[in-house]
N, C-alpha and C positions, 0 to 999 in steps of 0.2 A: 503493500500500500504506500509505500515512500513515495514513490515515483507515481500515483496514481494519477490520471490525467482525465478529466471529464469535458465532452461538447456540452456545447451551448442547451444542445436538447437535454444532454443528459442530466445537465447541473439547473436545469428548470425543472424537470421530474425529481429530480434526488430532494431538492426542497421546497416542494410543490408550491411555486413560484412561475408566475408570466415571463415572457421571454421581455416584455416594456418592463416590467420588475427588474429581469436581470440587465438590460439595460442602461436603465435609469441610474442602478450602480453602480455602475461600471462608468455613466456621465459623471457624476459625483465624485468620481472616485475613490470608494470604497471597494470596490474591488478592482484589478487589473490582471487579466488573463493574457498568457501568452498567446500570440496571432503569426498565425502562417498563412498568408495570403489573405482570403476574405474568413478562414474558419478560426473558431477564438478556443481556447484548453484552458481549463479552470484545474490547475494544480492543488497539492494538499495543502500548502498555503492559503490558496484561494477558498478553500472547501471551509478551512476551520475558519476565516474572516466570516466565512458568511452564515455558520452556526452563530457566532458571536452576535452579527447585526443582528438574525432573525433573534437572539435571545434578548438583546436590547430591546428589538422593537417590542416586547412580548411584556416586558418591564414598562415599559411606554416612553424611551428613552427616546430624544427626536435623532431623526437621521447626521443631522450639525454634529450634534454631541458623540454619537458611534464613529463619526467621521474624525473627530476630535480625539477621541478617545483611542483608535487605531494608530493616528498620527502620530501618537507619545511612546506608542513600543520603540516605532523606529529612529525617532526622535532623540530620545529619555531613556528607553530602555525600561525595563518588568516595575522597577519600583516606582519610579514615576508614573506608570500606569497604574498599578494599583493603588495607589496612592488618590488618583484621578478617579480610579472605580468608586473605591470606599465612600467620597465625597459625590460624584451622582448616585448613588446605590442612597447614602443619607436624603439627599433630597428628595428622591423617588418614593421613598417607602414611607416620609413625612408627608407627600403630597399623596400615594396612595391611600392610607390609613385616614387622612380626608375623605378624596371620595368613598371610602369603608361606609365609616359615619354620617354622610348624604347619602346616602344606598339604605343604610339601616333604618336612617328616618323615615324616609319614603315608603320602604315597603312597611313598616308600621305603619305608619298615616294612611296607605292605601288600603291596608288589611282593616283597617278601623273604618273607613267610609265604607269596604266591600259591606263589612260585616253590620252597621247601619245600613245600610239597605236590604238588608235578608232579612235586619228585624221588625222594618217596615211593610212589608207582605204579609 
């Protein structure tokens, strides 16, 4: 698997992902696959970049930020990065645990009107 090299079609099925997805990353520059002529290889470099984005995005990290954040491996190197994770991972899970709390209300106060009108029949 060192050397595993994936096409365009394949590295859009491996992370069931649009081929404008893949992209759109690759315009951003988040990813960068090697190109031989017009066909592009997504190396295992490229494979484990794009578990990362998809896991940021899934955190609700914006694309800027993964973009940012990729930047500092090559940059800064592992502690610099993590260092940068630690600190969005903090604001993330301070801003999730928000919306937690707007979700919880909600579905209380919906569950209380549902439930007001079941006892009105």
């Amino acid at each position: 698997m060192p050397n595993e090299r994936l096409t365009f079609k394949e590295m859009c099925s491996k992370f069931d992902v649009t081929p404008r997805t893949l992209r759109y990353y690759e315009y951003i520059e988040l990813l960068s696959p090697e190109k031989e002529g017009r066909s592009r290889f997504y190396t295992t470099r490229e494979l484990a970049r794009m578990k990362l984005i998809l896991r940021g995005r899934k955190y609700g990290f914006s694309l800027e930020e993964i973009r940012q954040w990729l930047l500092l491996y090559n940059e800064e190197g592992t502690v610099a990065q993590s260092d940068a994770f630690v600190a969005l991972a903090d604001r993330q899970l301070t801003e999730l645990q928000r919306q937690q709390l707007e979700i919880e209300s909600a579905i209380s106060e919906l569950s209380q009107l549902r439930q007001n009108m079941i006892e009105k029949h």
